[in-house]
C-alpha positions as a Markdown table, in Angstrom:
| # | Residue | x | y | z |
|---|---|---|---|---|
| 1 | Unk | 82.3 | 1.4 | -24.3 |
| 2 | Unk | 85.9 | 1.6 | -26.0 |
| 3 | Unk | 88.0 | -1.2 | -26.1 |
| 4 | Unk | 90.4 | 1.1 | -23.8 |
| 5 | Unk | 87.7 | 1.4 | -21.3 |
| 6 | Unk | 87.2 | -2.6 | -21.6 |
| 7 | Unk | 91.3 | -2.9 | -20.9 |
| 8 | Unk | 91.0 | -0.9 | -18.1 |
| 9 | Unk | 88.3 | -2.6 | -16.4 |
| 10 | Unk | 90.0 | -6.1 | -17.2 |
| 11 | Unk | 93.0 | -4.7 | -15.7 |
| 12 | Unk | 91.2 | -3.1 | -13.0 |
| 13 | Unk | 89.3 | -6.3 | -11.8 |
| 14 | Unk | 92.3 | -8.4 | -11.6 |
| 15 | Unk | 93.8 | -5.9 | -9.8 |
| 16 | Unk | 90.9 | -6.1 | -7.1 |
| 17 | Unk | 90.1 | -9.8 | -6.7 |
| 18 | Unk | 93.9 | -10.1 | -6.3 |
| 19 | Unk | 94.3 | -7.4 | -3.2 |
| 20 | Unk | 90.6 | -9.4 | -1.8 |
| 21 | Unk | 92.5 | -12.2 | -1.7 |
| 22 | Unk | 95.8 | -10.9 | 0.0 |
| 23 | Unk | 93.7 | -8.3 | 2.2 |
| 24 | Unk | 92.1 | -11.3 | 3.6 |
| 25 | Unk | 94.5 | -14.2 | 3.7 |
| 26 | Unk | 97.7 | -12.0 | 4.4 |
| 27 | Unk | 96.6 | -8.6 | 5.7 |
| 28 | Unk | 98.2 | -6.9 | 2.9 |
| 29 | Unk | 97.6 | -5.6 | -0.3 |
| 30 | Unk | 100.8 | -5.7 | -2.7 |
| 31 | Unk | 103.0 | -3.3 | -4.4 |
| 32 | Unk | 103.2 | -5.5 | -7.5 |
| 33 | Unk | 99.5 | -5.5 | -7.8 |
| 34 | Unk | 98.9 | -1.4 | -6.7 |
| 35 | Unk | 102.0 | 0.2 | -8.8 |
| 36 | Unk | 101.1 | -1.6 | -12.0 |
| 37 | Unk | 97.5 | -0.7 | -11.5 |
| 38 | Unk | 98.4 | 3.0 | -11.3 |
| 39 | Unk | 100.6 | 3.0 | -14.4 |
| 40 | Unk | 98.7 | 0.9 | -17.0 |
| 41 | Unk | 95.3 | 3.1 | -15.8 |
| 42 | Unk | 97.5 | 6.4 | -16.4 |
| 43 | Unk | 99.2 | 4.5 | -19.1 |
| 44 | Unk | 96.2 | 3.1 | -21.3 |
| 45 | Unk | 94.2 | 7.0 | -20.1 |
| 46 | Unk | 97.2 | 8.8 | -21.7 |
| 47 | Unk | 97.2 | 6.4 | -25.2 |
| 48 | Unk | 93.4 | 6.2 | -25.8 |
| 49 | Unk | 92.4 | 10.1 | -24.6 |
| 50 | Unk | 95.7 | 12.0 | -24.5 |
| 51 | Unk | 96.3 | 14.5 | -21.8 |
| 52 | Unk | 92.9 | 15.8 | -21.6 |
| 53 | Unk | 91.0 | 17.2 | -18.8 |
| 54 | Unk | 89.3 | 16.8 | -15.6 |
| 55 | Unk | 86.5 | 14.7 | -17.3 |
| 56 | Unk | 88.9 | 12.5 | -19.3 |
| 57 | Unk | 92.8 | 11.7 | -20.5 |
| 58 | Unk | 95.8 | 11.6 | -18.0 |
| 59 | Unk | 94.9 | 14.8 | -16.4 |
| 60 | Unk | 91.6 | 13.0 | -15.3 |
| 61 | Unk | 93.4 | 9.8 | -13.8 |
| 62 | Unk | 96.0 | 11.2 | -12.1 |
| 63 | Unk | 93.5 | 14.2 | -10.0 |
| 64 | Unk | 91.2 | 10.8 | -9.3 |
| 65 | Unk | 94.1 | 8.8 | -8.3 |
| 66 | Unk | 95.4 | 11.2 | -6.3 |
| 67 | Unk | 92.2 | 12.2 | -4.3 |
| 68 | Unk | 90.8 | 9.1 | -3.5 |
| 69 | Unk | 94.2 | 8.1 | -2.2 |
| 70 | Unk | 94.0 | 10.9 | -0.7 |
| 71 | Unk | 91.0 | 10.1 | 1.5 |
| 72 | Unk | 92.9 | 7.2 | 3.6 |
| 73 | Unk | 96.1 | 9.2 | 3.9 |
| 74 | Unk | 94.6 | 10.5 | 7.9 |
| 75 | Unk | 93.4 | 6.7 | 8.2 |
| 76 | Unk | 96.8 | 5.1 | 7.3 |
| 77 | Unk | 98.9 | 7.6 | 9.4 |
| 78 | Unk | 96.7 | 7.0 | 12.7 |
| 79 | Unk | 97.3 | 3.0 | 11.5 |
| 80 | Unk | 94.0 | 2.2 | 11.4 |
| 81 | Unk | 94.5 | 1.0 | 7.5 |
| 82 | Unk | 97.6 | 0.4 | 5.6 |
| 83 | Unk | 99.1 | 1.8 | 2.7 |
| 84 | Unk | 98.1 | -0.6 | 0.5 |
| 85 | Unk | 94.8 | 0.5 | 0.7 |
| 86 | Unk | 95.6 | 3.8 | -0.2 |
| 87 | Unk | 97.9 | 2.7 | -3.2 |
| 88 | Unk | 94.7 | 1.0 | -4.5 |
| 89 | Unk | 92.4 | 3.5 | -3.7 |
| 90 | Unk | 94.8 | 5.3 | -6.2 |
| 91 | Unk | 95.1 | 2.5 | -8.7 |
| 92 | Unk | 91.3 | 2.8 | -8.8 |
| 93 | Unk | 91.1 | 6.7 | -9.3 |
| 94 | Unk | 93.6 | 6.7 | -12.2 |
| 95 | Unk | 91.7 | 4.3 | -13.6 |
| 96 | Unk | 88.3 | 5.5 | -13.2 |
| 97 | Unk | 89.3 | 8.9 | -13.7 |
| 98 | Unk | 86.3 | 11.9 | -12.9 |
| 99 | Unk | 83.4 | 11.8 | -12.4 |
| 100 | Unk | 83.4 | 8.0 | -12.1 |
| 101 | Unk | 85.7 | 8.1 | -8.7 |
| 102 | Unk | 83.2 | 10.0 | -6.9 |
| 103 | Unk | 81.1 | 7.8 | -7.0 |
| 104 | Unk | 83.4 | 5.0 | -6.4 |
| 105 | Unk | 84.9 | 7.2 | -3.2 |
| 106 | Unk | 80.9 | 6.8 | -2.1 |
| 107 | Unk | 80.5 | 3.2 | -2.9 |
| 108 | Unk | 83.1 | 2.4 | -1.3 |
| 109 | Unk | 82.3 | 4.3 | 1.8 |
| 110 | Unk | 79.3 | 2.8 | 2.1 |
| 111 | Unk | 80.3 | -0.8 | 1.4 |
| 112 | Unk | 83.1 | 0.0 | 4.5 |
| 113 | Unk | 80.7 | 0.8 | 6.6 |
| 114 | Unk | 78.5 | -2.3 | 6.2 |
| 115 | Unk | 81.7 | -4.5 | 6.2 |
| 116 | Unk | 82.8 | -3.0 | 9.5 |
| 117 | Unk | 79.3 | -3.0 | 11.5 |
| 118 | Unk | 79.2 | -6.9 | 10.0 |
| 119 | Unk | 82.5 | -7.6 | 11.3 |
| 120 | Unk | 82.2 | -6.2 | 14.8 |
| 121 | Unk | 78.8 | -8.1 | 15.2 |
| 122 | Unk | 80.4 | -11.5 | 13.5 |
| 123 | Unk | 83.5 | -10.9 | 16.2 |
| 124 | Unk | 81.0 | -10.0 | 18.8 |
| 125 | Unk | 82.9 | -6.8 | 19.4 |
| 126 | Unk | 79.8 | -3.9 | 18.6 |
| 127 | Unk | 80.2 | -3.5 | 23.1 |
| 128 | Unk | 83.9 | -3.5 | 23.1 |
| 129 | Unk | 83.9 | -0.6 | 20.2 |
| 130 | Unk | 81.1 | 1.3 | 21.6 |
| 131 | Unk | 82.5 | 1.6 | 24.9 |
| 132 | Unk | 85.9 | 2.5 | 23.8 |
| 133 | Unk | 84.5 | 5.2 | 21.7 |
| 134 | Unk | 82.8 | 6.5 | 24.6 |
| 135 | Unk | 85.8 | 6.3 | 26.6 |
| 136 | Unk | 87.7 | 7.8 | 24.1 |
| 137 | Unk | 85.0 | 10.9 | 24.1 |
| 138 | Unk | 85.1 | 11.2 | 28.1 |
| 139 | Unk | 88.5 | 11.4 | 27.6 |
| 140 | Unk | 88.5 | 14.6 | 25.2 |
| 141 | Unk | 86.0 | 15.9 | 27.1 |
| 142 | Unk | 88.0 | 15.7 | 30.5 |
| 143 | Unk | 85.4 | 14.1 | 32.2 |
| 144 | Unk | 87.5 | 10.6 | 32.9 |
| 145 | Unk | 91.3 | 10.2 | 32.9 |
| 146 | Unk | 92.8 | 8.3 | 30.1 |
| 147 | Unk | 93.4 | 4.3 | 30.8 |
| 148 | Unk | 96.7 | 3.1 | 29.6 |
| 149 | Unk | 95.5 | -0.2 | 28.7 |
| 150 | Unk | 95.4 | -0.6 | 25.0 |
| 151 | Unk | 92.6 | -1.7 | 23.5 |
| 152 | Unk | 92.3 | -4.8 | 21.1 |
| 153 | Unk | 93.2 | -4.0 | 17.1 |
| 154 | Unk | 90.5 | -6.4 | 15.0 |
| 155 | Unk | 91.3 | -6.1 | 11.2 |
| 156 | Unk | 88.8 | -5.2 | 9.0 |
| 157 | Unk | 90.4 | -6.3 | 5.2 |
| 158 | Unk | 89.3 | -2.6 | 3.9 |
| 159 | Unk | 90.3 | -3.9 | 0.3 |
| 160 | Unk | 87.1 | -6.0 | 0.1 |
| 161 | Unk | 85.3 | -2.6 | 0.3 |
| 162 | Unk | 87.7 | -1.0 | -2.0 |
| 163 | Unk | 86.7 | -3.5 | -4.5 |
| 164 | Unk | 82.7 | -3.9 | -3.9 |
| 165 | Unk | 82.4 | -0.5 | -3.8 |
| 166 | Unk | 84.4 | 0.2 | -6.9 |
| 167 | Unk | 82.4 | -3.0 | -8.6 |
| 168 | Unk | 79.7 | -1.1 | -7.5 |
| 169 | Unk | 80.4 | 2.1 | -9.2 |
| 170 | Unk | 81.3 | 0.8 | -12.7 |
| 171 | Unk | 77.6 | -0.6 | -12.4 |
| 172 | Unk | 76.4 | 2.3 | -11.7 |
| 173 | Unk | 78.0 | 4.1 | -14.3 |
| 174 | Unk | 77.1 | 1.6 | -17.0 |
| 175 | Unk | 73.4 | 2.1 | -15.7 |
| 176 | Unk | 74.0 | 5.8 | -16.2 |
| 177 | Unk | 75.5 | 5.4 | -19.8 |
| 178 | Unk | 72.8 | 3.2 | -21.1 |
């Protein structure tokens, strides 16, 4: 491992224990944490591996940047997850760069899921969900009118599965290098 890929992942892991802690005391994840992220990852990419490719350099860090954010643009303009999240999720791609952030985009899936089946059974909400996705279905299918009640928002801190997940991937890629 270079000491660039050691900056990064110092700078990296800061960055995630930070928007934790905001995600789940404030409900937000911060522009001064995200926009910093992006630009030392690009930054410290660009100095230690030049332009480069898909596979490594700037080039690498901003198409990984870009497409995981990417993946929580629909999700952010339905408003079920802010922007924050998706100005991490790109802080975390330009950092990771390809092939790493496919496997973090999977981690972190998977550590979402988890989080938001343990939430809705810790909130004793799995009934509540369930039936509004039902509804929801009958709905589209025309086979019930729609309701205009609105149903309850619960907040699930995505940035806690942002940064497991990601945790989860530099493991894993470690584990792959050695």
């Amino acid at each position: 491992m270079t000491p660039g890929h050691i900056a990064l992942w110092t700078v990296l892991g800061v960055a995630l224990v930070i928007s934790v802690v905001t995600d789940v005391l404030r409900r937000e994840i911060l522009d001064v944490v995200t926009y910093p992220l992006m630009a030392v990852g690009l930054g410290v990419r660009l100095a230690t591996e030049g332009v480069g490719g898909l596979d490594e350099g700037l080039i690498s860090g901003l198409v990984s940047g870009v497409g995981l954010a990417l993946l929580l643009v629909p999700g952010a303009l339905r408003g079920r997850m802010g922007w924050g999240d998706v100005k991490l999720m790109g802080g975390v791609g330009a950092v990771l760069g390809f092939p790493a952030s496919m496997a973090a985009a999977a981690f972190i899936s998977l550590v979402g899921a988890a989080q938001a089946v343990v939430s809705l059974l810790w909130q004793g909400a799995v009934w509540d969900t369930v039936a509004a996705a039902l509804r929801r279905w009958a709905v589209r299918l025309h086979l019930a009118r729609s309701d205009a009640r609105p149903t309850e928002q619960r907040h699930i801190p995505y940035g806690v599965a942002i940064a497991l997940g990601t945790f989860w991937a530099l493991w894993w890629q470690q584990q792959s290098l050695g």
